[in-house]
LOSE-484555 format. One record per residue (C-alpha): residue in three letters; x, y, z. Coordinates in steps of 0.1 Angstrom, whole numbers, padded with zeros to 4 digits, always signed. Layout:
% residues N
ALAXYZ;...
% end
This chain:
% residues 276
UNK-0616-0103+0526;UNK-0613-0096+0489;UNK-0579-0083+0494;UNK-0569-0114+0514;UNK-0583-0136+0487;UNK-0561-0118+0463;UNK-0533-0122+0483;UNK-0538-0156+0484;UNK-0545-0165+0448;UNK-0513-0147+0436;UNK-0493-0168+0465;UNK-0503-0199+0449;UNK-0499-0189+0415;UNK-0465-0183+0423;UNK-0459-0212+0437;UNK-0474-0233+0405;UNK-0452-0211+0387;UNK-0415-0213+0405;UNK-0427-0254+0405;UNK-0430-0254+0366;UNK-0397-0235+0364;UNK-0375-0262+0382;UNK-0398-0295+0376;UNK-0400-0284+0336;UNK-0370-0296+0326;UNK-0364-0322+0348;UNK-0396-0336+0329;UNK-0375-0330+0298;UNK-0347-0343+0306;UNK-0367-0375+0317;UNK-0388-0380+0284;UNK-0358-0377+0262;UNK-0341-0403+0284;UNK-0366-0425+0269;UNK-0365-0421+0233;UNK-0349-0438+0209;UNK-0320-0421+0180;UNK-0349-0427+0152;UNK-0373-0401+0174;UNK-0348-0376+0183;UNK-0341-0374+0146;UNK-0370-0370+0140;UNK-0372-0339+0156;UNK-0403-0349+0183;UNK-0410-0320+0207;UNK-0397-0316+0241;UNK-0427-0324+0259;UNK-0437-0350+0233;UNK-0443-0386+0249;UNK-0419-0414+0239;UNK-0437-0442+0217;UNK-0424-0468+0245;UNK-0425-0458+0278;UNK-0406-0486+0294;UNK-0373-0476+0269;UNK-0340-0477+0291;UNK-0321-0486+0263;UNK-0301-0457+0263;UNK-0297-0458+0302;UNK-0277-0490+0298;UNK-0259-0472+0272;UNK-0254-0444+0296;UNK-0241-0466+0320;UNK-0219-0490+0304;UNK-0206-0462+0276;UNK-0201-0439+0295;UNK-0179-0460+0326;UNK-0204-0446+0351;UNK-0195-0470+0377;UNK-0159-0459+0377;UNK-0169-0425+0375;UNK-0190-0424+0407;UNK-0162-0442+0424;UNK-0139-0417+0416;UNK-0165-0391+0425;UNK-0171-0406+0457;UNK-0130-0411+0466;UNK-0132-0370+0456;UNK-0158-0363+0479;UNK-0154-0382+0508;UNK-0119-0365+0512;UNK-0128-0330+0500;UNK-0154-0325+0522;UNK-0135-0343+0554;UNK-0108-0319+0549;UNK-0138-0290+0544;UNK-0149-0298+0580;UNK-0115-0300+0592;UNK-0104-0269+0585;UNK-0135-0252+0584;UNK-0147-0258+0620;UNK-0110-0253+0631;UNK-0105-0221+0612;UNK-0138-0208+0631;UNK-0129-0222+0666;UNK-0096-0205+0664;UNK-0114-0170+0652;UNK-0140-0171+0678;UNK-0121-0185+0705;UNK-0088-0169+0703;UNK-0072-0136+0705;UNK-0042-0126+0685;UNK-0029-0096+0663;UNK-0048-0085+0629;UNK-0078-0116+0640;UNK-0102-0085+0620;UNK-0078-0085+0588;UNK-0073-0127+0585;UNK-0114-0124+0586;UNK-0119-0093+0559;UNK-0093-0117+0537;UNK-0116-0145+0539;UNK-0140-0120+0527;UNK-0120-0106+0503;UNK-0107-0141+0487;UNK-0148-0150+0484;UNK-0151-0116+0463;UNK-0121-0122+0439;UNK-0136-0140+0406;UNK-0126-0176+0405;UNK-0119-0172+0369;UNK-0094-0146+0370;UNK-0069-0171+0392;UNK-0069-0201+0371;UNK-0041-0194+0350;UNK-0020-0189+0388;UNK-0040-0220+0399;UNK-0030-0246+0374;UNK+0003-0234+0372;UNK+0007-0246+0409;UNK-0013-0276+0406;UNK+0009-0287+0377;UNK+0047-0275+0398;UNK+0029-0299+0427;UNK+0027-0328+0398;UNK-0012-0333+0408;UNK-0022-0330+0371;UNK-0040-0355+0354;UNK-0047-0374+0391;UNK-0072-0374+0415;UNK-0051-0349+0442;UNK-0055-0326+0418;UNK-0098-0317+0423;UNK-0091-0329+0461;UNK-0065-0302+0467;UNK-0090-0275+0451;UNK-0123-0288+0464;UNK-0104-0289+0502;UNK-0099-0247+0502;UNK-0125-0242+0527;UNK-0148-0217+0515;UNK-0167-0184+0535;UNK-0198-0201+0532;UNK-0186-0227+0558;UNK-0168-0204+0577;UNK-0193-0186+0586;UNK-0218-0219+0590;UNK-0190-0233+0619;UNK-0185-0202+0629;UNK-0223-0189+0641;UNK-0225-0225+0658;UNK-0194-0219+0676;UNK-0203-0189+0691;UNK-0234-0203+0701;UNK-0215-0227+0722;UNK-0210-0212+0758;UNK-0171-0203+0765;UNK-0179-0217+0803;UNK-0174-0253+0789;UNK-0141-0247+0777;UNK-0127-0229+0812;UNK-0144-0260+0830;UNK-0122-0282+0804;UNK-0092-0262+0812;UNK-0098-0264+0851;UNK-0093-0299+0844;UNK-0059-0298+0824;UNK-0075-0299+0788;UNK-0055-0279+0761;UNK-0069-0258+0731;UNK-0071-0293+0709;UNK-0085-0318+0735;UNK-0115-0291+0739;UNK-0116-0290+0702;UNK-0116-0324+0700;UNK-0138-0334+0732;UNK-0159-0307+0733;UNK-0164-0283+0703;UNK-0162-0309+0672;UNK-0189-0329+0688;UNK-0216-0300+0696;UNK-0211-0290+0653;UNK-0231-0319+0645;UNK-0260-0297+0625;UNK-0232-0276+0609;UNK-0213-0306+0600;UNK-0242-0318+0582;UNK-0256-0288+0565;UNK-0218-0281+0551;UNK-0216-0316+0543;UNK-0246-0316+0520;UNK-0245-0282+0505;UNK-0202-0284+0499;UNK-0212-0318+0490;UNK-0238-0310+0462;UNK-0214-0279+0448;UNK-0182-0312+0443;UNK-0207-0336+0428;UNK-0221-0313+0402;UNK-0189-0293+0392;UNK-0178-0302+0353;UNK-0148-0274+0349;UNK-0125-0286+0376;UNK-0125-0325+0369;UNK-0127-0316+0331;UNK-0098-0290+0329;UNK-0074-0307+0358;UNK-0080-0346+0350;UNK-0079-0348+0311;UNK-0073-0387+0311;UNK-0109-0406+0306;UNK-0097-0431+0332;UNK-0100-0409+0359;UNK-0136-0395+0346;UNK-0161-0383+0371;UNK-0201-0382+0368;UNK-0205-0349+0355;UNK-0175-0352+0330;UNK-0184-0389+0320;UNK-0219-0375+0301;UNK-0193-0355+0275;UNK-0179-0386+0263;UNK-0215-0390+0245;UNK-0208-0358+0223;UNK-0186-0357+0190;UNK-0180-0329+0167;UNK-0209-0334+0145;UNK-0238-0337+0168;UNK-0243-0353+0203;UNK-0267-0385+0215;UNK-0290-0362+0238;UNK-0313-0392+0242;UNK-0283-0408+0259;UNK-0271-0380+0279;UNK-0305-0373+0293;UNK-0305-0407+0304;UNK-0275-0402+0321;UNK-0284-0367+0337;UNK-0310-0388+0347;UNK-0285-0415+0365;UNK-0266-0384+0379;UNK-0292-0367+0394;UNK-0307-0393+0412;UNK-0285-0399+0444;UNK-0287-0359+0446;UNK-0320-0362+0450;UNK-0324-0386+0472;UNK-0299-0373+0496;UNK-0313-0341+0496;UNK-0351-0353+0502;UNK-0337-0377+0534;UNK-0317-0346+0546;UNK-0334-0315+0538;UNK-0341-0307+0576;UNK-0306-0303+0584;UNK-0299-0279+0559;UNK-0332-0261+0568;UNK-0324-0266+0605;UNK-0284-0256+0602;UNK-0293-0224+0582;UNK-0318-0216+0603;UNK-0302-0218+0635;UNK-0266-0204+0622;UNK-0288-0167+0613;UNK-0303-0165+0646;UNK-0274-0175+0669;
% end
């Protein structure tokens, strides 16, 4: 019993601890948010309250300053097509894997494997030299084009759910005169719904929080996204970190609540793609 209760207690303490860890500066980011320019220079602590609580001053700032409405449009344009074309390809790439048979099938897969290993950094000079011969630079193609290079991650998410799928529905499909695509289309596509969703939201979460791509590809402040619209709030002597807490703040909300209404499928498709 006494080891048990041990056991226990250091469960829970690490689970007090890991929430500090992520909810600690969240509630920094959040105080800040509502202080005013005299406090911050001041130097007030971190953790320090604000002397009005009800201070969104600097989130109308963050908003209006900062173009965030344009910015999430842009950011949603980016991500509706980016991840459309994620799904696309990705649950095509792994019905065509699993489903077919043709020469080197083992080596296109070890590429995949070997493209995920290769540093991301060590490609950009390569990378922006071909984004810029394409003339996507300094537009909105430019992140979409990037963003749309389906990654292993989905691979392999479409790929344990398509194996899953019994191959009897597709000979029954083919009795009846159905090519490769109409059982794609008809049949496969449909039954990836809990893949769809978990790449959805995970591919989804990795667009809408990236700075380097949008910062380094679309230069021009007209065609600013959410996470490069906070830099605008930083000059060479200092930055307004009241102001660009409040719009972390801004940012992070519709992550969270799209995680929090989804959560289960990610659980679910995760779940369910390491035991198929």
């Amino acid at each position: 019993m006494t080891r048990r209760a041990v056991a226990r207690t250091f469960v829970y303490l690490s689970l007090i601890a890991a929430t500090l860890v992520v909810l600690l500066p969240l509630g920094v980011v959040f105080l800040t948010s509502l202080k005013s320019s005299e406090e911050m220079a001041q130097g007030s602590g971190a953790l320090s309250l604000p002397d009005d609580l009800l201070n969104f001053h600097n989130y109308v700032t963050a908003f209006q300053d900062g173009r965030m409405l344009s910015a999430f449009g842009n950011t949603a344009l980016i991500l509706l097509v980016a991840i459309g074309g994620t799904v696309l390809i990705g649950s095509m790439t792994a019905y065509a894997i699993d489903r077919f048979t043709f020469r080197f099938k083992k080596t296109v897969v070890a590429l995949f494997l070997v493209a995920a290993l290769v540093p991301g950094v060590t490609t950009q000079v390569a990378t922006f030299q071909i984004v810029n011969s394409f003339g996507m630079f300094d537009s909105l193609w430019a992140p979409i084009a990037l963003y749309m290079g389906t990654d292993i991650v989905s691979i392999y998410i479409f790929l344990q759910f398509v194996r899953s799928i019994p191959i009897s529905l597709d000979e029954s499909a083919r009795l009846d005169g159905a090519n490769a695509f109409t059982i794609y289309r008809k049949i496969i596509f449909p039954l990836l719904k809990p893949a769809i969703a978990t790449v959805v939201i995970v591919k989804g979460i990795t667009v809408y929080n990236d700075f380097y791509i949008p910062f380094l590809y679309m230069p021009s402040e007209d065609l600013g996204v959410i996470s490069t619209s906070l830099f605008r709030f930083r000059g060479p002597y200092g930055a307004h970190w009241e102001i660009i807490s409040a719009g972390a703040v801004l940012v992070i909300l519709p992550t969270l609540i799209v995680f929090l209404s989804l959560q289960r499928f990610i659980y679910n498709g995760f779940m369910r793609g390491a035991t198929r």
